[in-house]
N, C-alpha and C positions, 0 to 999 in steps of 0.2 A: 359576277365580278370578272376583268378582263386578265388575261394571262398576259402577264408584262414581258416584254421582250426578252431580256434578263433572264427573266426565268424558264421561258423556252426555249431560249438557245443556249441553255443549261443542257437541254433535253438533246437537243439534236446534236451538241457537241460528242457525246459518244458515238454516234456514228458517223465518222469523217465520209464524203462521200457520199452524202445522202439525195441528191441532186437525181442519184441515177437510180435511185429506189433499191437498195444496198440493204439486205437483209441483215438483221440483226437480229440477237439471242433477248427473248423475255428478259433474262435477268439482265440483260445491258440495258433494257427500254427501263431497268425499273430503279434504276442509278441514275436519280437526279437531284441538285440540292431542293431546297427552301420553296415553295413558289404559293401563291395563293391558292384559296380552296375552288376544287373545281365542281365540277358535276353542275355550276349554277349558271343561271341566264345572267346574259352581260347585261351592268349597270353602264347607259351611255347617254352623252351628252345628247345637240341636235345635232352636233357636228363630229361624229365619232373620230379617233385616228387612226385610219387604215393602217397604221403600222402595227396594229395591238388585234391578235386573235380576237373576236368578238359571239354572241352565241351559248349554246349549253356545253360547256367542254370538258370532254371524258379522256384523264391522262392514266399509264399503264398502272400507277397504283390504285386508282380509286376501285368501289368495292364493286361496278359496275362494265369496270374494262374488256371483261370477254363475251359480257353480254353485248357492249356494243360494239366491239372489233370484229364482230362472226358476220357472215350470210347466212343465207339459206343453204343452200349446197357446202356442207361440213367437210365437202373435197380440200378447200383450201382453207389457209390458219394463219390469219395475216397476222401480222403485227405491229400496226402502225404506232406513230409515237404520240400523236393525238387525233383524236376525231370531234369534230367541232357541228355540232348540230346548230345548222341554223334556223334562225326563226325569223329571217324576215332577209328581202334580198339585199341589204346592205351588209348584212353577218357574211355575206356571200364575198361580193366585193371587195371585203375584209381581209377576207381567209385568201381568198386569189393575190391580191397583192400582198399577205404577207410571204405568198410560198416563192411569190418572185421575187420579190427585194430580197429572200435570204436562201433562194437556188434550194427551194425543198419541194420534191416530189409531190405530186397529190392526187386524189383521183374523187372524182364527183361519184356521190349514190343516193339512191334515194328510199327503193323497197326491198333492197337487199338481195333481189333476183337473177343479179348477174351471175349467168347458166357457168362462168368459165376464171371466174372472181375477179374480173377486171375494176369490178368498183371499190377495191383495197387496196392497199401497197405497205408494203413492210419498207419500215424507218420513211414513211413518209406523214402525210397528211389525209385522211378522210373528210373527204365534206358532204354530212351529211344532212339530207333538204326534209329530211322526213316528218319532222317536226311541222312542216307547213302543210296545214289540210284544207284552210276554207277555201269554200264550195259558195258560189254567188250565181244565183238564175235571171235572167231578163229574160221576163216570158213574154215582154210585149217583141222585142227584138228575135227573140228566140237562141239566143247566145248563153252560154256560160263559162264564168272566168273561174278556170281550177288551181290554187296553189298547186306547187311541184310536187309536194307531199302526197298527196290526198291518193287513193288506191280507188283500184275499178270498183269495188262492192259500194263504197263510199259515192263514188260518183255515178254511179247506177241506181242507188236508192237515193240519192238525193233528186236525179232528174225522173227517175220512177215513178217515185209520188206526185211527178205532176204529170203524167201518161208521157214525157219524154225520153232520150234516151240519143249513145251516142254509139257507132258500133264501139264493140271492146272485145276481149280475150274474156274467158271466165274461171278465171281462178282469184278466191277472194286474196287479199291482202299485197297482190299484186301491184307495184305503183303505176297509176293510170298513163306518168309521164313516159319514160322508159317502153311501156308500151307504144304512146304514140309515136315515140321519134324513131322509130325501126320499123313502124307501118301499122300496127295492129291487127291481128286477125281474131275470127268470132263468128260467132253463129248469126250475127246480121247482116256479115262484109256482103254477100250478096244480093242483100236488098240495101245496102246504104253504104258501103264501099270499106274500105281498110279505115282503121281510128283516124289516121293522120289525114284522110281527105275528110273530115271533117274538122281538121282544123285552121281557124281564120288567121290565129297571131301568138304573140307569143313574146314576154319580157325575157329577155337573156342575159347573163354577163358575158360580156368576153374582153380577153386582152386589151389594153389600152397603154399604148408609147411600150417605153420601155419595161414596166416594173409593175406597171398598175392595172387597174380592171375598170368598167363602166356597165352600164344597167343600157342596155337598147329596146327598144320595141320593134316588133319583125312584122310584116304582114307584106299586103299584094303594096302597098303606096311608100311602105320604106324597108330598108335591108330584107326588100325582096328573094333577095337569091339566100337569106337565110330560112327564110320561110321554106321556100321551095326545099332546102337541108335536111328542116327540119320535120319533112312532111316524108321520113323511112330514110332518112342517115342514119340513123342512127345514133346512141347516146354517149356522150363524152370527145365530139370532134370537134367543137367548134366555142362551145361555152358553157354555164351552167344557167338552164333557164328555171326558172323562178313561179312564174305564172302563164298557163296556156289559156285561152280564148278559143271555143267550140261553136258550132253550129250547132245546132239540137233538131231532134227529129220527131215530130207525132208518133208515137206506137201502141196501136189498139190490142186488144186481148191477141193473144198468140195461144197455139195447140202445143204444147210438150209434149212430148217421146220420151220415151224408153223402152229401147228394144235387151233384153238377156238369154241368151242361149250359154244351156250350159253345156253342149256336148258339143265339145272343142274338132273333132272330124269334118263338121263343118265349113274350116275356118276359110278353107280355099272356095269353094261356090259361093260363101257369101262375099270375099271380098269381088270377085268375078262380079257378082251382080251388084253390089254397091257401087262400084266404079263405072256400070254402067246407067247408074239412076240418079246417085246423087247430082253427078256434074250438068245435068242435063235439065232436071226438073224444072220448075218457077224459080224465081229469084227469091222469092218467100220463103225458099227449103233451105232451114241449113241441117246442116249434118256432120256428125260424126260416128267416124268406126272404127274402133277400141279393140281388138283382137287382145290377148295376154298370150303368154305362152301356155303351150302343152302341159307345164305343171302344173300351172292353176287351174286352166280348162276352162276359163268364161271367154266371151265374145261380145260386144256391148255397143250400141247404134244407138246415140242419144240426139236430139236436136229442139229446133224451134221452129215453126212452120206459122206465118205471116197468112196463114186461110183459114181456108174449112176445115174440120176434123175430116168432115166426107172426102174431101179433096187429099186431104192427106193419107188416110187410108190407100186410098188411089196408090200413090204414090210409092209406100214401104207394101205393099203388096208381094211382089215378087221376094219382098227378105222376110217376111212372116209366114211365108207357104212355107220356108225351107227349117226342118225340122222342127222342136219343139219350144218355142221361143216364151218369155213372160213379156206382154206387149201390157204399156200403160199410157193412156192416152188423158191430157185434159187440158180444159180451153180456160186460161187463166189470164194474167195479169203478166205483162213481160218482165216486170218487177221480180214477181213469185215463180217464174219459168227460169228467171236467171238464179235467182237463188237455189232453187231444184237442182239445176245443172253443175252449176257452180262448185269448181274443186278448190279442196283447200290448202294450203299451204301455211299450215300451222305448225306442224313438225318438220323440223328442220331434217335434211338426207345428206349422204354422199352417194351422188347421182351424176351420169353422163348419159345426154341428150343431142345426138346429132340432127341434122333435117335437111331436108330435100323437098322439091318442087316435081310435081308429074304433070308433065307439058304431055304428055300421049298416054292412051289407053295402057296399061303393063300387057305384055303378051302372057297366054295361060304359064310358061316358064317363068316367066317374072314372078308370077302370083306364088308358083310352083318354090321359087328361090325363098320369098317370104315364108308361108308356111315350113320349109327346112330349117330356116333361122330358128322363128320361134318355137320349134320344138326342140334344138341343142339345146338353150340356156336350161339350167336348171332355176327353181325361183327364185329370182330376186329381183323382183318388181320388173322383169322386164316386158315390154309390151310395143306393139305401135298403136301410133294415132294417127286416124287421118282427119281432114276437115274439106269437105267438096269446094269449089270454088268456082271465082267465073262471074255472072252478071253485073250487079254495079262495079263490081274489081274491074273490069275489063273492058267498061266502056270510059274507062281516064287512060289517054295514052299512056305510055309508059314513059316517057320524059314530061309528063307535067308534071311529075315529084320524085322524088328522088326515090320513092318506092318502085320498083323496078317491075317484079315479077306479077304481071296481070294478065299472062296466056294460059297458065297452067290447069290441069282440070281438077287438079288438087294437090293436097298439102301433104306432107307426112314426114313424122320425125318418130324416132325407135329409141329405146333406153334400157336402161338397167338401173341397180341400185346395190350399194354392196355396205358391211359394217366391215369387214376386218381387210387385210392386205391380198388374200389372198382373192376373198370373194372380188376387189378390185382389179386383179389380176386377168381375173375370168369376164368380169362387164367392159373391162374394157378392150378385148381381145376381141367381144362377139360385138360390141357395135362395129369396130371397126372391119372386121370380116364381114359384116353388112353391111356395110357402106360400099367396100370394093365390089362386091356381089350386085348391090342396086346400080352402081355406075351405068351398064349400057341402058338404064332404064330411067333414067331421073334426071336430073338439071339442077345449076345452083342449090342456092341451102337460105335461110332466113337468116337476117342478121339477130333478130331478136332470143335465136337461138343459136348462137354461134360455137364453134368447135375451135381451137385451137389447132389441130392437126392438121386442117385445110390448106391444102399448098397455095393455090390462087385465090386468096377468099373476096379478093374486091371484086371480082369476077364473078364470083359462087355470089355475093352478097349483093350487088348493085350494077352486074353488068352492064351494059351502055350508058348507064348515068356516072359513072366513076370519074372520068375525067371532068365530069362538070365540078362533082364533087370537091375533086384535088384543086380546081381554079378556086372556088370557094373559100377551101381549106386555108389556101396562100394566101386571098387577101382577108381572111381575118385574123389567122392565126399562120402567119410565114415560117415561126419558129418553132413550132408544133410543141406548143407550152400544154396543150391539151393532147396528152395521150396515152397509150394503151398499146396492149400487142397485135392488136387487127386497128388498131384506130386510122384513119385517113391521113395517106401523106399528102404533105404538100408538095409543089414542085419542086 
């Protein structure tokens, strides 16, 4: 059933001011009169009328509200005044021009993984895509069209099963979208590049005249320079897209890894020697290395290797001599390698995740600076990751997409985790002392893992592609109807 004007601007009438995303009290979101029952998919004509919410809609009294106002990351406690699931790209179009005809905030989300909660807004509007999952293959073309819903596990097993496969990140429940329009990285980027170079197009909404919204189609032959955006912009600067279109890739059986040590003394030799193998090896080697801190005392080298077991052996050689490691090797199905790997994101955290790019080797004091970190923190999840990089990454110049960072020889973002105020006190003190600490050693940061504390982050995020960006930005969206607190300015 459709939320009638009436009745929503019942809703938004207590917070005067809600244009500029004006926080308001639960119990103010939960004073409203009369309005029809929610939580159900809209009944519509052929011809819907944009003025009317449309979609599954969760308002603050229904018995479902906090399940659907949360993310992942429990840091932030939005409170929006509605969240409007939609289910098909005109519920989309819908929701956009009702926030503009009536000056109310909103913010696009889709798997709920925004690291810094940009995909919420208190006293505004949520639009959420997550309801959309299908998943369509042309195996003769070798393309597939993914609603914006659909999550990397979703879209990995669905091309799996037919020995394909697109790079991606691997944490299940992850939205594939989001992933791609900030770049994607994964244990195949260097045999098949970042997600977003494998993408051909893509339907979007964005702005239209004054008040209203329209459905576009993006690729290399129309609203090119959206494509290009859209291929590590980043999510929420430009429109809300709906359906992406992929190239797909042959992927035969692959070796999985897992390397565990558990005597944490180690932790400086091996990052020394991993930094000197991963970035360097075949394009076939991905890799990750997982150190924890001193309190927990594991160390953890996991990957996917595109060869031989023999050849790989080869390879993690030098990190298996060093102390006494649990090595498991098997030649499987890239399907069943990604699932092995694959972290989950079922319990929700409050969590803080910065990242950085290593353009050059760390010197042994770098390494030295690391292993001091992690053994301050006391435990609370804190750890680094890294992920090697480099071969297909780095043969797409760095202005063919707006993905920027393709010199680095790897990746690496540091965290923590905390449940009460004070444990929050302490995680977020020590990323950010590591952060200052990494500086002479690192470069820019991911967008897909963004920090709010970043003083220059179009810079950290998109260096020399930003100003293409910003042209972009102005001629689709001049009035920056679409944004955020890192989001793209216009000129």
């Amino acid at each position: 059933m459709e939320a009638t004007r009436r009745n929503v601007l019942r809703v938004l009438a207590v917070g005067a001011g809600v244009a500029g995303a004006a926080a308001i009290s639960p119990s103010a979101l939960a004073t409203y009169g009369d309005r029809a029952p929610s939580a159900t998919t809209a009944g519509r004509g052929p011809h819907p009328d944009p003025g009317r919410l449309t979609g599954r809609l969760v308002f603050p009294d229904d018995a479902d509200y906090d399940a659907a106002r949360l993310g992942w990351n429990r840091q932030f406690n939005p409170y929006p005044l509605v969240i409007v699931f939609c289910q098909d790209s005109q519920d989309v179009i819908n929701a956009i021009t009702w926030c503009r005809r009536h000056d109310v905030a909103f913010r696009a989300r889709g798997g709920r993984h925004a690291l810094e909660g940009w995909s919420a807004v208190d006293g505004g509007v949520i639009i959420d895509v997550s309801d959309m999952q299908e998943i369509e293959l042309d195996t003769h073309t070798r393309q597939a069209t993914v609603q914006t819903g659909a999550t990397q596990d979703q879209v990995v097993e669905a091309l799996g099963e037919q020995g394909l496969a697109i790079p991606t990140g691997a944490e299940v429940g992850v939205g594939v979208a989001g992933v791609t329009l900030g770049g994607g990285i994964g244990q195949l980027s260097r045999s098949l590049g970042v997600t977003s170079d494998s993408l051909a197009g893509l339907d979007i909404v964005i702005p239209d005249g004054e008040r209203g919204a329209r459905l576009v189609h993006a690729d290399e032959a129309q609203h090119a320079d959206l494509l290009w955006a859209s291929r590590g912009g980043g999510g929420g600067n430009f429109g809300i897209a709906t359906n992406y279109t992929y190239h797909v890739h042959p992927v035969s059986d692959v070796v999985v890894y897992q390397i565990t040590w558990d005597d944490w003394e180690h932790v400086g030799e091996l990052f020394e020697r991993w930094q000197r193998i991963a970035p360097f090896a075949d394009d076939g080697f991905g890799s990750v290395f997982n150190p924890k801190t001193r309190t927990d005392g594991h160390i953890y080298c996991n990957g996917i290797y595109r060869g031989s077991e023999y050849r790989l052996r080869k390879i993690i050689g030098p990190l298996i001599e060093v102390g006494n490691p649990q090595v498991i090797t098997e030649t499987t199905s890239y399907l069943d390698a990604w699932n092995q790997l694959a972290g989950t994101t079922d319990t929700p955290r409050k969590t803080h995740i910065p990242s950085s790019w290593v353009y050059d080797l760390l010197p042994r004091r770098g390494i030295d600076t690391i292993v001091r970190h992690l053994a301050e923190l006391p435990d609370l999840g804190g750890e680094i990751w890294c992920l090697n990089w480099g071969g297909a990454v780095d043969r797409v110049p760095t202005d063919a997409t707006a993905f920027f960072h393709r010199g680095p020889r790897y990746y690496m973002e540091w965290s923590g985790n905390w449940e009460n105020d004070e444990e929050q006190k302490t995680v977020m003190a020590w990323t950010e002392q590591f952060r200052q600490a990494l500086l002479p050693y690192v470069n820019g940061s991911y967008v897909n893992v963004p920090d709010s504390s970043i003083g220059d982050w179009a810079t950290a995020y998109y260096g020399d592609n930003y100003p293409r960006l910003r042209e972009i930005k102005t001629r689709y969206d001049p009035h920056e109807f679409f944004q955020y607190e890192q989001s793209i300015r216009p000129h």
